[in-house]
DRENSEKE-568092 format. One record per atom (N, C-alpha, C, O): x, y, z. Coordinates in steps of 0.2 Angstrom, whole numbers, plus 2048, in hexadecimal, padded with zeros to 3 digits. Each point is the difference from the previous one (the first is absolute). Example, Ala and Ser with C-alpha at 12.3 -4.5 7.8 and 13.67 -1.06 7.14 Angstrom:
# DRENSEKE-568092
8427E4827 7FC806800 804806800 8057FF803 7F98067F9 804806801 7FC805803 803806801 
***
This chain:
# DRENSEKE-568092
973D6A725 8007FA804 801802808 7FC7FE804 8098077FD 800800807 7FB805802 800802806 7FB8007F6 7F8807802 7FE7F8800 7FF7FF806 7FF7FD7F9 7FB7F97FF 8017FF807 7FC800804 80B7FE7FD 8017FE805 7FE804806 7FD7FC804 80580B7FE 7FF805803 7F67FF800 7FC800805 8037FF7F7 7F88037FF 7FD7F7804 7FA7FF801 80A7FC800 7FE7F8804 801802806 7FC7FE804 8098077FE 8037FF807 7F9802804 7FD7FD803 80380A7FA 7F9806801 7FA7FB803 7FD801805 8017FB7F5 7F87FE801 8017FB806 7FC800804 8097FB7FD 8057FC805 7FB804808 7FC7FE804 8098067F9 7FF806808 7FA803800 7FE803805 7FE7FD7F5 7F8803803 7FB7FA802 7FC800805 8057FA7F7 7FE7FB801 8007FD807 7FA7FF803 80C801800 801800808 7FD805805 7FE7FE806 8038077F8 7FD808803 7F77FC802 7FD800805 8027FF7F6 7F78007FF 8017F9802 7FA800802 8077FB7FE 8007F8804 800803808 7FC800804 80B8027FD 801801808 7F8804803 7FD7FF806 8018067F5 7FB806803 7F97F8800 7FD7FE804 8038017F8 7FA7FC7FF 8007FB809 7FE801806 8067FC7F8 8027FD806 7FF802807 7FE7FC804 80580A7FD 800803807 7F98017FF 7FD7FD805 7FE8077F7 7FA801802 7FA7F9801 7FB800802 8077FA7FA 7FE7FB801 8017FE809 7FB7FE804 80B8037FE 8007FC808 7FE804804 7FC7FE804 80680A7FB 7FF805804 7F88027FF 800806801 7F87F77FE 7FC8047FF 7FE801805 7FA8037FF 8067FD807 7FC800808 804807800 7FD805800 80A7FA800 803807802 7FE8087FA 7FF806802 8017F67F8 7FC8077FC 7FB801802 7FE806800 7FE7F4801 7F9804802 800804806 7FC804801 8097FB805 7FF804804 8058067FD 7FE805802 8057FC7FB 8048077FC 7FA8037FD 7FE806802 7FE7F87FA 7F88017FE 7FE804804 7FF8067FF 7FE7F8806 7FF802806 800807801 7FC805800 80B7FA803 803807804 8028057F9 801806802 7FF7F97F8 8008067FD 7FD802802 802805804 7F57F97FA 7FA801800 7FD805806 7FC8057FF 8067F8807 7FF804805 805806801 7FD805800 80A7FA800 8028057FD 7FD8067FC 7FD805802 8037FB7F9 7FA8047FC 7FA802803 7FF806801 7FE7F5802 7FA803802 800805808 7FC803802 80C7FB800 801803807 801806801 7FE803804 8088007F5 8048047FF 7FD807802 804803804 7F78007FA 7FC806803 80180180A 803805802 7FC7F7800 7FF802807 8067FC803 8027FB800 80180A803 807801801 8017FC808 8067FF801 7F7801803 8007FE808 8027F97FC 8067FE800 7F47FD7FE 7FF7F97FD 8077FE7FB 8037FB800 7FE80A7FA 8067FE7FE 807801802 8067FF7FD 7FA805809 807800802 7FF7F8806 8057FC801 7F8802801 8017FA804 7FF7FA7FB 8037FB800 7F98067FB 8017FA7F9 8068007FE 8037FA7FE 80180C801 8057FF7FC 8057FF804 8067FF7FD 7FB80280A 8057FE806 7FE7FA802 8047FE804 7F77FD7F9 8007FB802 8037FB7FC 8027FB803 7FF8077F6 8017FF7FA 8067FE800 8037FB7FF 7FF80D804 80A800800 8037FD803 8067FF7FF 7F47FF809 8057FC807 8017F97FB 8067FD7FF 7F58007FE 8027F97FF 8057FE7FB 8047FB800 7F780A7F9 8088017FA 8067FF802 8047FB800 7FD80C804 809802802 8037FB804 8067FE800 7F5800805 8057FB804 8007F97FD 8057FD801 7F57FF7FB 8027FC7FC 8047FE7FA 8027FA7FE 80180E7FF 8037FF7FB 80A801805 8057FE7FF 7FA805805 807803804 8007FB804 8067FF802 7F57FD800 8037F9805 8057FB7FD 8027FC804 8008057F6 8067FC7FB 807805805 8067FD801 7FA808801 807804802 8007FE808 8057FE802 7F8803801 8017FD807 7FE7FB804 8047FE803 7F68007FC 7FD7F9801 8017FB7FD 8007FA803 8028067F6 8017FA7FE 8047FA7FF 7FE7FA7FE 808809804 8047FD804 7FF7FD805 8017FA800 7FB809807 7FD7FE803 7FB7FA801 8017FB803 7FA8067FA 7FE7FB7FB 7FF7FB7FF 7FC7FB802 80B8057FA 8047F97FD 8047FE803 8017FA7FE 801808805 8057FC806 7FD7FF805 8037FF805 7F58027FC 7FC7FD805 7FA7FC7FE 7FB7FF804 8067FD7F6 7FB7FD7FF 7FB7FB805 7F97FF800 80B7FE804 7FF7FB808 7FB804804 7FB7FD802 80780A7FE 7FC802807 7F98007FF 7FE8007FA 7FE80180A 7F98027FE 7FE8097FE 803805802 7F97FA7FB 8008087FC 7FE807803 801806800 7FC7F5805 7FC805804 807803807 800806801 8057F7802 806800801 8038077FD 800805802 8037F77F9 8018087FB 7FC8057FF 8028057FE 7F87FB804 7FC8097FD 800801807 802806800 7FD7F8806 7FF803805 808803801 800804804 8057FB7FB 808801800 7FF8077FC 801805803 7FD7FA7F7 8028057FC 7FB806800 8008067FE 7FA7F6806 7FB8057FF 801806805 800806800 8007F6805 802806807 807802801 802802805 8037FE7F5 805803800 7FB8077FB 800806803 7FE7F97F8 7FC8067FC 7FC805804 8018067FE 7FB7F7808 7FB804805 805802805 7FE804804 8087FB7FC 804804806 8058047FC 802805803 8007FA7F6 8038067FC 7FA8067FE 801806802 7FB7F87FC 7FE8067FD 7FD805806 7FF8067FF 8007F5808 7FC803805 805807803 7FF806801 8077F67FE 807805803 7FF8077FC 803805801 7FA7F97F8 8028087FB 7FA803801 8008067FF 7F97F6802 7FB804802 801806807 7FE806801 8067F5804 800804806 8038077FE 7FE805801 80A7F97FC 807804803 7FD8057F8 801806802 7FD7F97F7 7FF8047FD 7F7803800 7FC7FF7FB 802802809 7FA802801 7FB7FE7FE 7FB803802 8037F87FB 7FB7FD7FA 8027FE7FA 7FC7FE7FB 80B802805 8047FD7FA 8037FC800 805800803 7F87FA7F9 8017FA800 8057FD7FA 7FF7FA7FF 80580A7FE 8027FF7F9 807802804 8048007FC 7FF80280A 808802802 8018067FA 8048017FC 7F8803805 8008087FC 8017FF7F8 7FD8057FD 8057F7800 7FF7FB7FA 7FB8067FC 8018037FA 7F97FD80B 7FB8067FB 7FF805801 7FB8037FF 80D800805 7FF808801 8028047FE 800806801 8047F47F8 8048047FA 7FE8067FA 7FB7FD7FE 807809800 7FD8037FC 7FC7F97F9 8037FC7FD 7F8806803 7FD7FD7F8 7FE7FB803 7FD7FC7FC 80280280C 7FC7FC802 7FD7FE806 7FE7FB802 80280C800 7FE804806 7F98017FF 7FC7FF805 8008027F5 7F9800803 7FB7F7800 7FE7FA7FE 801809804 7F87F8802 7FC8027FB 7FE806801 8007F57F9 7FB8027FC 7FA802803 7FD7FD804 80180A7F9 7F9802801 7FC7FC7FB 7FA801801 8087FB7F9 7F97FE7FC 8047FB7FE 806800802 7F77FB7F7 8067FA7FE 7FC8007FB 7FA803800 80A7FA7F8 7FE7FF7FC 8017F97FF 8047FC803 7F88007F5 8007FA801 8057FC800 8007FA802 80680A7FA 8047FE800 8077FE805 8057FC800 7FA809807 8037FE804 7FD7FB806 8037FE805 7F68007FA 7FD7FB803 8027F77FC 8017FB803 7FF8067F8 8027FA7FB 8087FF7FF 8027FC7FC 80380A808 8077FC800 8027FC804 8067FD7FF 7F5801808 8037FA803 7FC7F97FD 8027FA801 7FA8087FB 7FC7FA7FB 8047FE7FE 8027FA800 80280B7FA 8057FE7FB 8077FC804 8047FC7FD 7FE80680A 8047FD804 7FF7F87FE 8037FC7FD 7F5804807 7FE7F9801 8017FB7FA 8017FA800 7FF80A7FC 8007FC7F9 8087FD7FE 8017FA7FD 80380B806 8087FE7FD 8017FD806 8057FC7FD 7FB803807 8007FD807 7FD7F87FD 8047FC800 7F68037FE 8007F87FE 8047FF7FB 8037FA800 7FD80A7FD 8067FF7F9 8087FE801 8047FE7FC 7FD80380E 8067FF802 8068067FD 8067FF7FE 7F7807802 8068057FE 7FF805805 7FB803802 80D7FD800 801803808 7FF8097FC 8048047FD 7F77FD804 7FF8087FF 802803804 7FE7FF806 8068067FA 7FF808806 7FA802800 7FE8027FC 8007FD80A 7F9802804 802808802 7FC8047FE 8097FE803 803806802 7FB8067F8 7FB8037FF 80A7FB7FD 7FE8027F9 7FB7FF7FD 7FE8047FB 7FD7F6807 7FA7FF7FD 7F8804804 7FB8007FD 80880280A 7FD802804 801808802 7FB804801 80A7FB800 802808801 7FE8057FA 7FD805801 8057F97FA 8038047FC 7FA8017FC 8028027FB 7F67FD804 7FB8017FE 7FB806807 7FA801800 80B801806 7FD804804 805805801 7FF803805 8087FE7F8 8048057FF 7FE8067FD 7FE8027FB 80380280A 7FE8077F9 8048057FE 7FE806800 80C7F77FF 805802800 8037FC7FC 8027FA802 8008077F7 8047FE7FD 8087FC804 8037FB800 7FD80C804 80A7FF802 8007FB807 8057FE802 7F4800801 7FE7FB803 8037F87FE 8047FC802 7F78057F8 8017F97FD 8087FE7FD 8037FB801 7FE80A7FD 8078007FD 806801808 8067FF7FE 7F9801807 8047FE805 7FE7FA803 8047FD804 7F88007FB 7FD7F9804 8047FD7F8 8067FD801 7F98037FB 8037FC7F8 808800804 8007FC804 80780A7FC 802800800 8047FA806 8057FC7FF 7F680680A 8037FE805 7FF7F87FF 8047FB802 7F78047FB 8007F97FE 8037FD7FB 8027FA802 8018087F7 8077FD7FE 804801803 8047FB801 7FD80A803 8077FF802 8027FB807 8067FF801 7F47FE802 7FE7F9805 8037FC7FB 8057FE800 7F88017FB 8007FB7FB 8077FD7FF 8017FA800 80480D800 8057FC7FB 806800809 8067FE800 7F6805806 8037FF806 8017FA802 8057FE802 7F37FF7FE 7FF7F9802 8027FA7FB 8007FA802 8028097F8 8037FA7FA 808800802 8047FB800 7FD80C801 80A7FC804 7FF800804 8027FA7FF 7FC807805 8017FE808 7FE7F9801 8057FD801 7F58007FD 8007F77FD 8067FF7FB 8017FA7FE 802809800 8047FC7FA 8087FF807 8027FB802 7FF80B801 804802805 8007FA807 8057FD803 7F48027FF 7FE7FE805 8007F7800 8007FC805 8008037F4 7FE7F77FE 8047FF7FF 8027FC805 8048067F6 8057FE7FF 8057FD806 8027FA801 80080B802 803800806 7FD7FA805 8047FC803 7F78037FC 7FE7FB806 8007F97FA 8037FC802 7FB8047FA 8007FA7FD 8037F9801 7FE7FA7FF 807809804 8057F9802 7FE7FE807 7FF7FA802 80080B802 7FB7FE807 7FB7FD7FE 7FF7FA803 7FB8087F9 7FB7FD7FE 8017FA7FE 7FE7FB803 8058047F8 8007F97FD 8057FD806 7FE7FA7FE 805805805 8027FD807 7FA800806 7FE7FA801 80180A801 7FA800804 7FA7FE7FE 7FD7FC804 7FF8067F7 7F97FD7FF 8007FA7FE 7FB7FF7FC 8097FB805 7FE7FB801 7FB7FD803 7FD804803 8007F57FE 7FC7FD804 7FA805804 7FE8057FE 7FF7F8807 7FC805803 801806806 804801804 7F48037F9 805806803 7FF801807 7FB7FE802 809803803 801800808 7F8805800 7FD8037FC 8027FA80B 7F7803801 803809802 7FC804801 80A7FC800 802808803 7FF8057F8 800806801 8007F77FA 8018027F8 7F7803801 8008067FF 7FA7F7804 7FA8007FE 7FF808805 7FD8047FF 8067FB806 7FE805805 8058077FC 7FD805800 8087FB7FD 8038057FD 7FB8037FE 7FD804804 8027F97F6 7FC8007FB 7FB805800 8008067FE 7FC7F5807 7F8804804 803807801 7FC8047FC 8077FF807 805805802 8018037F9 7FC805800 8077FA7FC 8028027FB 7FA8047FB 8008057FC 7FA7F7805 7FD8017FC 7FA805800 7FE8047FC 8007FA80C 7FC807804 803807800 7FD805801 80D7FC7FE 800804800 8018027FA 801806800 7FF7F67F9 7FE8047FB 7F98027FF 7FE8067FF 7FD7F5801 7FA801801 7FF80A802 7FE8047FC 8057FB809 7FD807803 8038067FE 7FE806801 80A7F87FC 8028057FD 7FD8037F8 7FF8067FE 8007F4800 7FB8017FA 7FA803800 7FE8047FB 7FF7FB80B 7F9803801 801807802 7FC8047FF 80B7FF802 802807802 7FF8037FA 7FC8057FF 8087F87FB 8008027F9 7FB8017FB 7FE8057FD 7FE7F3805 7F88027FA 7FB800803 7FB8007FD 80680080A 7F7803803 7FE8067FF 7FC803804 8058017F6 8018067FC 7F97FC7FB 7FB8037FE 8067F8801 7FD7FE7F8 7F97FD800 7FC8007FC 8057FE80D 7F8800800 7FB803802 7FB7FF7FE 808807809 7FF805801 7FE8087FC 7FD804802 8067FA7F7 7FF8047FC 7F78037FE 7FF806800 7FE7F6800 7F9800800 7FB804806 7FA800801 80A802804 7FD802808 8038067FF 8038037FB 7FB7FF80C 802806803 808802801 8057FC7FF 7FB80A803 8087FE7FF 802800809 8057FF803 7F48027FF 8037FE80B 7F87FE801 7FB8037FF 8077F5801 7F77FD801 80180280A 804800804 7F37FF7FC 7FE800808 7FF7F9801 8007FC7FC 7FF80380A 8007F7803 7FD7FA7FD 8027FA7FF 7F680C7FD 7FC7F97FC 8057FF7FA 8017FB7FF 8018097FF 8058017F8 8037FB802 7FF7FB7FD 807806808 8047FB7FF 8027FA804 8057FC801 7F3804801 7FE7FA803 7FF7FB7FA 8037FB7FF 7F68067FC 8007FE7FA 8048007FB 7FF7FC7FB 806809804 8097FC7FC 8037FC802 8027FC7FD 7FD80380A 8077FC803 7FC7F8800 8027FB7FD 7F9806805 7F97FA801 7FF7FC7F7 7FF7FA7FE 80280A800 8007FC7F8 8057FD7FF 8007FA800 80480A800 8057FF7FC 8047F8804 8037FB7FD 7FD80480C 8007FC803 7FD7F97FD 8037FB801 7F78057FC 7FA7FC7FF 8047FF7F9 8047FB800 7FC8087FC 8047FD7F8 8067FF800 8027FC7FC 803806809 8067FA802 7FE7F7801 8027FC7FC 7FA804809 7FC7FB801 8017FB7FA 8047FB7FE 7F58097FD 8027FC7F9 8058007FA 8017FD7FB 801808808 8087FC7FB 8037FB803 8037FB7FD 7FD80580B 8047F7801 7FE7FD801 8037FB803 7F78057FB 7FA7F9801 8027FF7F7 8037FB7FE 7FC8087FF 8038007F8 8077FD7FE 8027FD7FB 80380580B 8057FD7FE 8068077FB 8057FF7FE 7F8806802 8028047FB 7FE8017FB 8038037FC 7F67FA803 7FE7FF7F7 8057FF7FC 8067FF802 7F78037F7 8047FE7FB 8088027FF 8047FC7FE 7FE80D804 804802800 8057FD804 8068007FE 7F97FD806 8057FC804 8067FB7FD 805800803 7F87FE7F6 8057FB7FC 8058067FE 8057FE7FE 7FB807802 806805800 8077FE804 8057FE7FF 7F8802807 805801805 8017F8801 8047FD803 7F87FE7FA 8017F7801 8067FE7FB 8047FC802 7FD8087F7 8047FF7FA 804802802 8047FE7FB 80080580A 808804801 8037FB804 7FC7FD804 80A8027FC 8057FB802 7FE800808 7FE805803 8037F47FF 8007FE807 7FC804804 802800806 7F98047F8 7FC805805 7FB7FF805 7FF804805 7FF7F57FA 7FD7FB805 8047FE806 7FD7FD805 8088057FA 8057FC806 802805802 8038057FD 7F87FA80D 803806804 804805801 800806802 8057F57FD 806806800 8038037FB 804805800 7F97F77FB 8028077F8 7FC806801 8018057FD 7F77F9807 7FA8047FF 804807806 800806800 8027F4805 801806806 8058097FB 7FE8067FF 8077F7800 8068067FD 7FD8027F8 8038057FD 7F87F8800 7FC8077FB 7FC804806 801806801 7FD7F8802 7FC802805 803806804 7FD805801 80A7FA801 803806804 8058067FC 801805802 8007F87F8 8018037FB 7FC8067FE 801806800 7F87F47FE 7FB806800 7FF806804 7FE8067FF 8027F7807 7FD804805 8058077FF 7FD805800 80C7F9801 803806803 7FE8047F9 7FD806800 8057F77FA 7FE8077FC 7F98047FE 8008057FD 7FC7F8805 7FA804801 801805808 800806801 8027F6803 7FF805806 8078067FF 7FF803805 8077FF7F6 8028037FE 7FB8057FA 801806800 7FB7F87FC 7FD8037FE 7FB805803 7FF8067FE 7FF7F7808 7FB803803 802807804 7FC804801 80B7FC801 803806803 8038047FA 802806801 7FF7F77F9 8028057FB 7FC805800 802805802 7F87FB7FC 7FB805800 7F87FD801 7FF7F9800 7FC80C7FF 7FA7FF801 7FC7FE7FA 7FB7FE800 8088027FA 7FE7FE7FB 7FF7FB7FE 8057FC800 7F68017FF 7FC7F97FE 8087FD7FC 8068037FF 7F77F77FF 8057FC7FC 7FB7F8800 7FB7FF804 8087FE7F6 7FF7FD7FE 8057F8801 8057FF7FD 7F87FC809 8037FE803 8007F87FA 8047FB801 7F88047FC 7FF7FC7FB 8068017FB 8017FA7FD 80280B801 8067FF7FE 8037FF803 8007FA800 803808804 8077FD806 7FF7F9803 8047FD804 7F68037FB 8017F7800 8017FB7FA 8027FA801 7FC8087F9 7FF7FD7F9 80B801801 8047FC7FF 7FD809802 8098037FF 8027FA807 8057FC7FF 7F6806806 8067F9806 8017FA7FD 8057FC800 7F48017FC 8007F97FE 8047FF7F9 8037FA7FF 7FF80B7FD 8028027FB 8077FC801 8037FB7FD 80180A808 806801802 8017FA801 8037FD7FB 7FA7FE80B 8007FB803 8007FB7FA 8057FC800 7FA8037FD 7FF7FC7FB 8067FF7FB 8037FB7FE 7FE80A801 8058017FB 8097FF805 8067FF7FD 7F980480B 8067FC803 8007FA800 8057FD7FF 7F5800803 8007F7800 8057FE7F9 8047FC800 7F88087FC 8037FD7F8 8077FF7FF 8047FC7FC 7FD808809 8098037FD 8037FD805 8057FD7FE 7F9804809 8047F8804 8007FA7FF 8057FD7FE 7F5800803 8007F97FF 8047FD7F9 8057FD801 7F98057FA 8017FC7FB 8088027FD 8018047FB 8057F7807 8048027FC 8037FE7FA 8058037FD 7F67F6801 8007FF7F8 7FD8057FB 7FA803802 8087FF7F9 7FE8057FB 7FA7FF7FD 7FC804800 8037F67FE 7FA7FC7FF 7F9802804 7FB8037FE 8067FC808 7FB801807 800806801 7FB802802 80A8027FF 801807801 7FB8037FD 7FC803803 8047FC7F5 7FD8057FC 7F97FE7FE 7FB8037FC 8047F7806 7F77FF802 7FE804806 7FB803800 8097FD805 7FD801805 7FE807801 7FC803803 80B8027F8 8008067FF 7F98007FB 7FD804803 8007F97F8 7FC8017FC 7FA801804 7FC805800 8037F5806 7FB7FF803 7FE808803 7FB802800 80A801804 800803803 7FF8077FF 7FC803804 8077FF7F5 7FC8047FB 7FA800800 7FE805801 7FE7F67FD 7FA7FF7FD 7FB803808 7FB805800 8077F7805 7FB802805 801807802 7FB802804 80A8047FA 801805801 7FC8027FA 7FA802802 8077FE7FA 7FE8047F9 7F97FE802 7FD805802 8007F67FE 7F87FE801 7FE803805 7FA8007FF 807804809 7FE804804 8028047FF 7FB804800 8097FF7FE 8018077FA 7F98037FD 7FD805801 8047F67FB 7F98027F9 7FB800804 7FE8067FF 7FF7F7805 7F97FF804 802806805 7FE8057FC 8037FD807 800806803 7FE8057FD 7FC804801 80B7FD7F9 7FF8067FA 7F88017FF 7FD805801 8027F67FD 7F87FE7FF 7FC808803 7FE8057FE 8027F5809 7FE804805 801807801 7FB803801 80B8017FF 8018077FE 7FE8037FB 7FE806800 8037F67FC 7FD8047F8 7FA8047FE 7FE8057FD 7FB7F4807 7FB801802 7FF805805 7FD8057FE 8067FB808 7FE805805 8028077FE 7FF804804 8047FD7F8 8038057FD 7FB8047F9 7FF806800 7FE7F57FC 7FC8017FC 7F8804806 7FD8057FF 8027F6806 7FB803804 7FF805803 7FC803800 80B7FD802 801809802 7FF8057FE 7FD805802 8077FA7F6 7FF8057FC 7F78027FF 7FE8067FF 7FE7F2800 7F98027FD 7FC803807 7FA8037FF 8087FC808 7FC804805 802805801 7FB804801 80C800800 804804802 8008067FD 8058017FC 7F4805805 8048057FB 807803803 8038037FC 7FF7FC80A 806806801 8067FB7FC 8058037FD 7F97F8803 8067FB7FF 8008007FA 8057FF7FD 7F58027FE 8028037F8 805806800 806800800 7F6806801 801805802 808801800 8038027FB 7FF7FC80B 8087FF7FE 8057FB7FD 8068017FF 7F77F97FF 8037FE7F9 7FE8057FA 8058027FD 7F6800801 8008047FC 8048077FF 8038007FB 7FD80480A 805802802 8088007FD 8048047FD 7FD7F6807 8087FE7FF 8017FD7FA 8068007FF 7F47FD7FD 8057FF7F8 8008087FE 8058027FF 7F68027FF 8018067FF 805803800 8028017FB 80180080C 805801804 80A7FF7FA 8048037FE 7F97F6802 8067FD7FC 7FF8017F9 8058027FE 7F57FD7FE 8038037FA 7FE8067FE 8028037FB 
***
C-alpha cells in the first residue's frame, strides 16, 4: 500500500515536471528559437578565436547582468516603478562607465579590479571550446527560468585552469553566504521595531534620494566584484577599441534591462517582503553594499556575490518572521514561508554550481588533472 502510494506521489511529480516543461516551451517559443540560434552560431563560431571571444563576451555581458540584476538593481527597480526607464539606465549606466573606466586607468587595462590576476585565471584564452561559448546560453536559459544563478561559477569556472582556484572562489562564496544570512538576521531584527513604526504611510522624498545614493553605490561596488565574469572572454589589459566596445555594449544592454523592467527574473526580488518600499529597498541595499565592499578588501579572489545575496534575503526573511509575528500560529507560517523562499534560492543556485562544476571538469584538462590527483591522493 504505502509502495502504491509512494509509486502516485512519483508520477504526480513527473506528471507536473512534463506539464510545467510543456508549458514554458509553449509560451517561451520566440526565446528558444533565439536559443536555437546562438547555439548554432556558437558551433559554427568556435574555430576562430578573434570572433568568438567577442560572441561569447557578448553573450556574458547580457546573461550576467540579466541574471545578477536581481542582487543590485532590483530593488531599485521596484521601488522605482514611477520613474521613467530611461532615467534609471542613464543613473546606473554612467555609474558602470566611470567604475570600470577607474580600473582600466589605475590597473593598466584591467577592468575586472585584478579579479583576473589571480593564479588559475591569469591567462586570456588563446582558443575556446563549444562548450565555454554555450555557458552564457545555458545562463540565458535559467535566467528566464527565474533561477538566481552564480554567474561567478557559471562563467568563471569553465575558464579556470586550477582546480585550488575554483575551490577558493566556492569557499569565499559560502562563507559571504552564511555572512550576509546573520548579518540580515543581526541587522532586521534589531531595526524591526523602527520599521514597523517608521515605514508607515508615504515615504518622505528624502527616502528616494537616499536610496538613489544607496544604490549607485552598490551598483559600483558589485561591478568591482563581477566585472571579472564578463571580462573573462577578453584580454587580460584591453587597448582603447577593447575597452571602448566592453564598456559601449554592455552600456547599451543595461538600456534593455530597464526598458524590460528586469525581465522575468525580477519576480525574485517582487516576492520578498515590503521590498518595493523604498525604504525597505534602501537598507537591503546598504547592507549589501557594506558586505560586499568588505569582501572586496578581503582578497582578490572572485566570489560569488549571488550567494550573499540569496543569504542577505534569506536572513532578512527569516528576522521579519521572528519579529513581527508573536502569535504561534502566525509565527510559524511566517517561519514556513520563509524557509521555503531560502530553500527555493538554495536549490536554484546549487543548480547553477553543480553545472558549472560539471563544465569545468569536461573543458579543463588541468582541472581534471588535479582532481584526479587528489582522489588518488586520498585513497
Amino acid at each position: 500500500m504505502v509502495k502504491l502510494k509512494d509509486q502516485n506521489i512519483n508520477q504526480d511529480a513527473l506528471s507536473k515536471a512534463a506539464y510545467s516543461l510543456f508549458d514554458f516551451t509553449k509560451k517561451e517559443k520566440s526565446f528558444l528559437l533565439v536559443v536555437c540560434i546562438l547555439v548554432s552560431i556558437a558551433g559554427i563560431i568556435t574555430p576562430y578565436t578573434y570572433a568568438a571571444m567577442w560572441f561569447g563576451f557578448a553573450l556574458a555581458a547580457y546573461s550576467a547582468i540579466a541574471n545578477d540584476s536581481i542582487q543590485t538593481i532590483g530593488t531599485f527597480i521596484a521601488s522605482n516603478q514611477r520613474q521613467k526607464w530611461y532615467y534609471l539606465w542613464l543613473f546606473m549606466g554612467l555609474i558602470f562607465v566611470g567604475t570600470v573606466t577607474f580600473s582600466w586607468f589605475y590597473y593598466s587595462g584591467d577592468v575586472s579590479y585584478q579579479r583576473l590576476r589571480v593564479e588559475g585565471l591569469d591567462r586570456a584564452p588563446e582558443s575556446f571550446v563549444f562548450l565555454q561559448l554555450a555557458a552564457p546560453i545555458v545562463l540565458l536559459v535559467m535566467t528566464r527560468l527565474r533561477m538566481p544563478v552564480s554567474t561567478t561559477f557559471l562563467l568563471l569556472n569553465v575558464f579556470t585552469y586550477k582546480a585550488g582556484t575554483i575551490l577558493g572562489v566556492m569557499q569565499k562564496s559560502f562563507i559571504g553566504y552564511f555572512v550576509a544570512f546573520f548579518a540580515a538576521i543581526a541587522v532586521w531584527f534589531l531595526l524591526e521595531r523602527f520599521v514597523k513604526n517608521y515605514l508607515k504611510g508615504k515615504a518622505s522624498p528624502y527616502w528616494y534620494i537616499f536610496q538613489w545614493i544607496t544604490s549607485g553605490l552598490l551598483w559600483a561596488v558589485w561591478i568591482m566584484q563581477d566585472a571579472a565574469n564578463i571580462a573573462v572572454f577578453l584580454p587580460r589589459e584591453l587597448n582603447v577599441w577593447e575597452f571602448s566596445a566592453y564598456t559601449g555594449f554592455v552600456f547599451i544592454g543595461l538600456g534593455f534591462l530597464f526598458y524590460f523592467k528586469g525581465d522575468k527574473i525580477q519576480g525574485i526580488v517582487n516576492e520578498k517582503t515590503q521590498v518595493t518600499d523604498v525604504r525597505a529597498a534602501t537598507i537591503v541595499d546598504l547592507v549589501y553594499a557594506a558586505i560586499l565592499f568588505y569582501f572586496k578588501g578581503y582578497s582578490d579572489m572572485p566570489m560569488s556575490t549571488t550567494w550573499v545575496f540569496i543569504g542577505l534575503l534569506g536572513g532578512r526573511e527569516l528576522a521579519i518572521a521572528l519579529a513581527k509575528s508573536r502569535k504561534l500560529k502566525k509565527r510559524k507560517a511566517r517561519l514556513v514561508r520563509a524557509y521555503r523562499l531560502a530553500k527555493n534560492d538554495i536549490v536554484k543556485a546549487g543548480i547553477g554550481l553543480i553545472i558549472s562544476l560539471i563544465l569545468a571538469l569536461i573543458i579543463n584538462d588541468g582541472v581534471r588533472k588535479e582532481i584526479f590527483d587528489l582522489v588518488l591522493g586520498i585513497f
